[in-house]
C-alpha positions as CSV (number, residue, x, y, z in Angstrom):
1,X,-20.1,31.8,36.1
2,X,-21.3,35.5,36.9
3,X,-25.0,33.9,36.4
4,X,-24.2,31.4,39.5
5,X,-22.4,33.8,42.1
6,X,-25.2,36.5,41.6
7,X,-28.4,33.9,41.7
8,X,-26.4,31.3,43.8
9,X,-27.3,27.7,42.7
10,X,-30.3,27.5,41.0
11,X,-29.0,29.3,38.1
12,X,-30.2,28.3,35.0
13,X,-27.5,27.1,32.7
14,X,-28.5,26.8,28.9
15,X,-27.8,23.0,27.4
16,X,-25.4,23.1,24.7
17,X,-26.7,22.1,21.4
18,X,-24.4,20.1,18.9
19,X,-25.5,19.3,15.5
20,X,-24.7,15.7,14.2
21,X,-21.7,15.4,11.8
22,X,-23.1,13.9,8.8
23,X,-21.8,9.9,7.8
24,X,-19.9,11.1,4.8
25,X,-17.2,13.3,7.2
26,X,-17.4,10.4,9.8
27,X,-16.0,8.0,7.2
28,X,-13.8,11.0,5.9
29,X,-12.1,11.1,9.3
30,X,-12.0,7.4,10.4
31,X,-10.2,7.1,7.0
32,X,-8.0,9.6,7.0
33,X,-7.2,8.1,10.9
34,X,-6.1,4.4,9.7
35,X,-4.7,6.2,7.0
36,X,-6.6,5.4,4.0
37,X,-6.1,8.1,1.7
38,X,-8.8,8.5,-1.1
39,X,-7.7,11.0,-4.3
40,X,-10.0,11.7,-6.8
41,X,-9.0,10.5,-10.3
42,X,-9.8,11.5,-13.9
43,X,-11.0,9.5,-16.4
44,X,-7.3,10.2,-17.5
45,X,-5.6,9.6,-15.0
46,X,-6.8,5.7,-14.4
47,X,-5.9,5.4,-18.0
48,X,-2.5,6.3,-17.8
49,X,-2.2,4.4,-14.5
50,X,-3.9,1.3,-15.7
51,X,-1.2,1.6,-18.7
52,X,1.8,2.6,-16.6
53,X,0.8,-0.7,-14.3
54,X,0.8,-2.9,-17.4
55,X,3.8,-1.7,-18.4
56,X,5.9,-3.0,-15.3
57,X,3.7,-6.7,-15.5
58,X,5.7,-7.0,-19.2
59,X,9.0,-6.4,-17.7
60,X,8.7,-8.2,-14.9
61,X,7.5,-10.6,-17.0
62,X,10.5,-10.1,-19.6
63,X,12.9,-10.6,-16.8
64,X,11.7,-13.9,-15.4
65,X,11.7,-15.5,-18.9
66,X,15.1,-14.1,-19.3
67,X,16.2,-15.4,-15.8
68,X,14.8,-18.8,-16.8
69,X,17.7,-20.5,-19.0
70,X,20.2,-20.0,-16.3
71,X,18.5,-22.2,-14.0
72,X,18.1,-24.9,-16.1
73,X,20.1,-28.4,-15.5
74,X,22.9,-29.3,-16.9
75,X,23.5,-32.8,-18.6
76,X,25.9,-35.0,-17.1
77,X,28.6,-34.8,-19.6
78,X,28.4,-30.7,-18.8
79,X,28.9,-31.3,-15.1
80,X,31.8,-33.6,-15.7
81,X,33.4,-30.5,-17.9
82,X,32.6,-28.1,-15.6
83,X,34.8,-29.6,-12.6
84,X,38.5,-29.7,-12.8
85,X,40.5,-32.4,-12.8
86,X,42.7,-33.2,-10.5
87,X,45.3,-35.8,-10.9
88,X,45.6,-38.9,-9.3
89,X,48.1,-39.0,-6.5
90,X,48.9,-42.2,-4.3
């Protein structure tokens, strides 16, 4: 600004240089914006993570089979016990 009151217009003004962010901390940032989140695992760690996800397939698993005799159909002769009687009234 000093440059342009003392010279008046045709002051020379130096272009500003930027350097090009490289792709890698592009993609970092447009990730990290729609909020995909990327953490470095061990060998390890997606071991015990496959495992652990295995794990909770079997149970889930375990607990529909269980679930599945309760909604099975009953015969008639079971539906006819199930309901009361009621007696016959004119």
């Amino acid at each position: 600004m000093n440059e342009i009151y003392k010279n008046g217009s045709n002051a020379n003004i130096m272009p500003l240089k930027f350097t090009a962010p490289s792709m890698a901390s592009v993609l970092e940032q447009l990730n990290i914006i729609n909020g995909i989140l990327f953490i470095p695992l061990s060998q390890k760690d997606l071991e015990s993570l496959k495992a652990e996800v295995q794990r909770r397939q079997q149970l889930q698993e375990s607990f529909r089979s269980s679930d599945q005799p309760e909604t099975e159909e009953k015969t008639p002769e079971e539906e006819d016990r199930s309901q009361p009687t009621h007696p016959n009234t004119p």
